[in-house]
C-alpha positions as CSV (number, residue, x, y, z in Angstrom):
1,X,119.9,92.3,98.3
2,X,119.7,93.5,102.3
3,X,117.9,91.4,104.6
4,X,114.2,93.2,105.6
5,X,114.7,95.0,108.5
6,X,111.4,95.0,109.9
7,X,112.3,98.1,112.8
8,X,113.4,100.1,110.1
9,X,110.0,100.0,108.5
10,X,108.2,100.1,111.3
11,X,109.9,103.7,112.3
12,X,109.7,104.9,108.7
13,X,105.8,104.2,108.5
14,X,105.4,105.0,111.9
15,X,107.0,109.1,111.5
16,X,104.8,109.0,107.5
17,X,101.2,108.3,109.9
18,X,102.3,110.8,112.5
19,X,102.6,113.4,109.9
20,X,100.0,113.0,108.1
21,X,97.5,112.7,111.7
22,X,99.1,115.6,112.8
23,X,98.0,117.2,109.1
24,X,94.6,115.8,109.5
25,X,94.1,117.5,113.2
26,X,96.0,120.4,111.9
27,X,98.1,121.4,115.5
28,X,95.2,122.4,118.6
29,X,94.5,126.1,118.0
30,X,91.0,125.6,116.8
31,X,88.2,126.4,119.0
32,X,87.3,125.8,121.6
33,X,90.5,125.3,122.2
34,X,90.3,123.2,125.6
35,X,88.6,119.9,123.3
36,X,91.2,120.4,120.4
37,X,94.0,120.1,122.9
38,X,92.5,117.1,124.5
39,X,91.9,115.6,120.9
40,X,95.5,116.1,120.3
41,X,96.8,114.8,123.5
42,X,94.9,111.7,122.8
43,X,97.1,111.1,119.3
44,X,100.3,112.1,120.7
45,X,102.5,111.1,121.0
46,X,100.5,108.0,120.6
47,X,101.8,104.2,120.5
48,X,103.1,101.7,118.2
49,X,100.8,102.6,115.4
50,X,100.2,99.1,115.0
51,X,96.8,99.6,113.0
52,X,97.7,102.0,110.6
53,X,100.8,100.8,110.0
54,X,99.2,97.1,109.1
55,X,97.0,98.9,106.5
56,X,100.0,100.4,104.8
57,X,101.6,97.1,104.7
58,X,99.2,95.1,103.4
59,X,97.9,98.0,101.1
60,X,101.4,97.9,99.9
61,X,102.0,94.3,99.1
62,X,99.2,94.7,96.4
63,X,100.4,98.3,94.7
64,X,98.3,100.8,96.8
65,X,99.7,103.9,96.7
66,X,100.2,105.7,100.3
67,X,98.1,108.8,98.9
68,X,95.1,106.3,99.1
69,X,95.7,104.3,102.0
70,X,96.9,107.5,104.5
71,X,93.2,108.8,105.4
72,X,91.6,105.5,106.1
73,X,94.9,104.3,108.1
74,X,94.8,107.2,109.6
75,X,91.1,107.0,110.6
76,X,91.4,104.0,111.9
77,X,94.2,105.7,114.5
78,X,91.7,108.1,115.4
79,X,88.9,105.3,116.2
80,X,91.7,103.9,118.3
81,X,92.7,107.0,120.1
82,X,88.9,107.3,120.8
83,X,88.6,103.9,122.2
84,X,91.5,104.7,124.9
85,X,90.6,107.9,126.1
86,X,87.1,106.3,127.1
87,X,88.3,103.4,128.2
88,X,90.4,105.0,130.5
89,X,87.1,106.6,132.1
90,X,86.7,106.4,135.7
91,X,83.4,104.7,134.0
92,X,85.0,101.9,132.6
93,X,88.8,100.7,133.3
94,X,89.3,103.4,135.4
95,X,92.9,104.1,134.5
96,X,94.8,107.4,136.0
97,X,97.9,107.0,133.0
98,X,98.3,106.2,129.5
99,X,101.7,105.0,128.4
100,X,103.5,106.6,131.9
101,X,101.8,109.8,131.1
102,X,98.6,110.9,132.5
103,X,95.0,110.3,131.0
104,X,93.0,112.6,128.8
105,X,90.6,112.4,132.2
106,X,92.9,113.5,134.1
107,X,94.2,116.2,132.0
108,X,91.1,118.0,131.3
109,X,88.8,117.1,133.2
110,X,85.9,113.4,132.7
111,X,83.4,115.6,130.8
112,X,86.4,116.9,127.6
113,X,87.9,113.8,127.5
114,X,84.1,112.3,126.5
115,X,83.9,115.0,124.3
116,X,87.8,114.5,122.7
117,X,86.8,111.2,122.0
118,X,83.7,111.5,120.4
119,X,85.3,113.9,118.1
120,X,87.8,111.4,116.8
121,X,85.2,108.8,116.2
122,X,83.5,111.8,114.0
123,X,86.8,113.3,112.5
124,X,88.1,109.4,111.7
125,X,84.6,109.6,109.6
126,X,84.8,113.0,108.1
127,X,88.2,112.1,107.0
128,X,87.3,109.1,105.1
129,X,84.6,111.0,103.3
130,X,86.1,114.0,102.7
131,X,86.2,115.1,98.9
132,X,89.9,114.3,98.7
133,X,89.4,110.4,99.1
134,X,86.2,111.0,96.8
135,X,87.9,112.1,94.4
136,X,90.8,109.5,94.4
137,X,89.5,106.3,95.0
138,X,86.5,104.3,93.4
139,X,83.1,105.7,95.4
140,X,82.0,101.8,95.8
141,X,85.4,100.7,97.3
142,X,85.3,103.7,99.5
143,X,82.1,102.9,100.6
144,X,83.0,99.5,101.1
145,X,85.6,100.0,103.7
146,X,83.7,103.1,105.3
147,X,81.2,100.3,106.0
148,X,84.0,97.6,107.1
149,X,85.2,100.2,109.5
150,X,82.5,101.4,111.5
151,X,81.4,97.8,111.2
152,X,84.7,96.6,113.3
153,X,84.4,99.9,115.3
154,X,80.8,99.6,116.5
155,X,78.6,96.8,118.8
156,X,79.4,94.5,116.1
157,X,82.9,94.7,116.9
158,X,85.4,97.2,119.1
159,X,82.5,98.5,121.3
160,X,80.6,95.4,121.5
161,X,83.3,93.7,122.7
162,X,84.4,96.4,125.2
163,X,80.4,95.7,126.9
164,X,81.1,91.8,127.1
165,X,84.6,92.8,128.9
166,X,82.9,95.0,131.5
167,X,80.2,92.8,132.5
168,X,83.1,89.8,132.9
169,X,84.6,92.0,135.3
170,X,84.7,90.1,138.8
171,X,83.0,86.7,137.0
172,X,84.6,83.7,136.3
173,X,85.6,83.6,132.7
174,X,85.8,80.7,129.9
175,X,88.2,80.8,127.2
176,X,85.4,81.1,124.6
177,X,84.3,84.6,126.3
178,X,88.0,85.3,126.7
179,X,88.3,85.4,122.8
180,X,84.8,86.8,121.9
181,X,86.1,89.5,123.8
182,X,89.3,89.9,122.6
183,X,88.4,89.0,118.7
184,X,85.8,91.7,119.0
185,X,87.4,94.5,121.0
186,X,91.2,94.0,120.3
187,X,91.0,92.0,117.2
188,X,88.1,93.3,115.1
189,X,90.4,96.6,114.3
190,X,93.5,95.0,113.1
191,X,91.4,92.5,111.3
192,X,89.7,95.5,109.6
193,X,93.0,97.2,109.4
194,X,94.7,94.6,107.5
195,X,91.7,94.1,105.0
196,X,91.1,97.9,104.0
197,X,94.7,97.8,103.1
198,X,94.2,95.1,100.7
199,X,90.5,96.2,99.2
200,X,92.4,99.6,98.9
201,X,95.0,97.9,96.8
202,X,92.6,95.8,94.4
203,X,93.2,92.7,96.1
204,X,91.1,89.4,94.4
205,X,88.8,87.6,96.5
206,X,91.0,84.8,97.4
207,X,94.1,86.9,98.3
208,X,91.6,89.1,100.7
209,X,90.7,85.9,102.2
210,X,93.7,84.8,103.0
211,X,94.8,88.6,104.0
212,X,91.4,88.6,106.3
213,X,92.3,84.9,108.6
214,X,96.3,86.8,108.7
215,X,94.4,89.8,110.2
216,X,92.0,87.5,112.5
217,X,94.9,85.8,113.6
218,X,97.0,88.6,114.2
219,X,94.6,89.9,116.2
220,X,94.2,87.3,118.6
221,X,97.7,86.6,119.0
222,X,98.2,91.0,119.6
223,X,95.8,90.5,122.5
224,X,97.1,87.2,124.0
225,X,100.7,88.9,124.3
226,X,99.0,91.8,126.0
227,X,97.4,89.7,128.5
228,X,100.6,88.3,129.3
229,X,102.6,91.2,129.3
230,X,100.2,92.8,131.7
231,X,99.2,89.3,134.0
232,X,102.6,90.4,136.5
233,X,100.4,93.8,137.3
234,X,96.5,92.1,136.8
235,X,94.4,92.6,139.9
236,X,92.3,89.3,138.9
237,X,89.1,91.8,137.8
238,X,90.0,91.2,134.0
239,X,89.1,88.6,132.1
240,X,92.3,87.3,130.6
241,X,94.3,84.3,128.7
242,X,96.5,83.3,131.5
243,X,94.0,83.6,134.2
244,X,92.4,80.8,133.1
245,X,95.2,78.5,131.2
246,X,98.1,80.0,132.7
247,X,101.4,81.7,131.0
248,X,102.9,78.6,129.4
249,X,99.6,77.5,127.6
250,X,99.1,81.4,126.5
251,X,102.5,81.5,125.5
252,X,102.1,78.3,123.3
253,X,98.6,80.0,121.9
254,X,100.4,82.7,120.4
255,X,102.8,81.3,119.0
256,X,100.7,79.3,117.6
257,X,98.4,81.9,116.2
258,X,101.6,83.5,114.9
259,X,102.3,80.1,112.6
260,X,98.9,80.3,111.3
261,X,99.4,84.2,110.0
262,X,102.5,83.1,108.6
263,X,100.9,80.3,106.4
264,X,98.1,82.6,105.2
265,X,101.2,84.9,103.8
266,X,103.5,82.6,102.5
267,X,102.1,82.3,99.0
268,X,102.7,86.5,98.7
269,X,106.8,86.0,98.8
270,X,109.1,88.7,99.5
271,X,106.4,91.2,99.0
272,X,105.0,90.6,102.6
273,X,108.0,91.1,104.6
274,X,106.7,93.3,106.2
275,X,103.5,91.4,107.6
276,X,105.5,88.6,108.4
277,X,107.4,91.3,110.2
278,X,104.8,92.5,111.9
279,X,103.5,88.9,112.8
280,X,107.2,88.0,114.3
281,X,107.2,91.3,116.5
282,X,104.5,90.0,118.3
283,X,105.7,86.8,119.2
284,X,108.8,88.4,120.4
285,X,107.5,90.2,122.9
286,X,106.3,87.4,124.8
287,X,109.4,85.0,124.4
């Protein structure tokens, strides 16, 4: 049997959640046509796909069919996409570019790009209740994760988390506001992402569990490695990892974190190659 070849996957589930977002937002011809293209420039050509892409695979390791799991993954790209363009906001992070290219603000103008991304955040909703999912999966487990989503989207979670970043902006930070930060506004959507995938498959309360701390973990460790990745270029402003234990010590943290996702998986076998995958991507990055 071939080893798991974990950037083979990744591409392959990458190009199936492209399509089908690009099916969801059906092109940018609708009108007004100023917001559609600014709601389309926001997903594309988009990122890594991390968070859909960790619903398929944990939705996957427990029999979920992609039919099921593509809408909510997909929604969950949108509430993403959302989250960037405003973050970008002269507003808030005040960022001119996006992944080298410039940002929805500066494309069309401050007042679209708040209007593109509230209407992701409301199409990532209208998606997930749409008839089609209705129809095709159980109305309480599709509740259920509705729920879990806006729950890790809203002040509980993404957006709450974004407030406590801004108001540690210029302020001396502690590690324990470092990672309520960064469990809330990083974290709480892969967590979420990862634990959709497995209600969606008809995972048993222990294995969700154990899928939920891989997911918390995950998250963490995803945020860490960004805070390194980005501390050569950080202006001091942020509230980070290594600007208050350094790059070794951050380093060590998520690799650490990256042991502990591994243990909640192990029991799973073969089947969750592509978590572990996903897991071992991360730490790479930093090395």
């Amino acid at each position: 049997m071939a080893a798991f070849d974990i950037q083979i996957y990744l591409k392959e589930r990458k190009s199936l959640v492209d399509r089908a977002l690009d099916r969801y937002l059906k092109g940018s011809k609708k009108h007004p046509q100023a917001l559609h293209r600014a709601m389309h420039y926001g997903v594309f050509p988009g990122g890594k796909r991390l968070r859909p892409i960790l619903m398929l695979a944990a939705g996957e390791l427990f029999g979920a069919r992609h039919g099921l799991l593509l809408p909510f993954a997909c929604a969950l790209e949108l509430i993403h996409a959302y989250s960037i363009i405003h973050d970008d906001l002269p507003a808030l992070d005040n960022d001119d570019l996006r992944r080298g290219v410039p940002a929805s603000h500066k494309m069309f103008g401050e007042g679209i790009a708040l209007l593109a991304g509230d209407a992701l955040l409301t199409e990532a909703f209208d998606l997930m209740s749409s008839p089609q999912v209705a129809r095709s999966l159980k109305p309480k487990t599709a509740l259920e994760v509705m729920h879990e989503i806006a729950h890790a989207a809203g002040g509980g979670g993404m957006v709450g988390g974004q407030a406590v970043d801004l108001e540690a902006e210029g302020r001396e930070a502690d590690i324990a506001t470092i990672e309520y930060i960064h469990v809330r506004k990083t974290g709480a959507l892969i967590h979420v992402a990862a634990r959709v995938g497995a209600k969606i498959g008809g995972a048993d309360a222990k294995a969700l569990r154990r899928i939920s701390r891989y997911g918390d973990f995950l998250g963490l460790a995803f945020q860490i490695a960004d805070d390194i990745l980005d501390a050569a270029g950080q202006d001091g402003g942020k509230a980070t990892y290594p600007s208050v234990v350094g790059l070794a010590a951050s380093r060590a943290r998520v690799q650490e974190l990256l042991r502990q996702c591994l243990k909640e998986i192990e029991l799973f076998g073969k089947n969750a190659d592509p978590l572990r995958g996903i897991a071992r991507c991360i730490g790479e990055r930093v090395l």
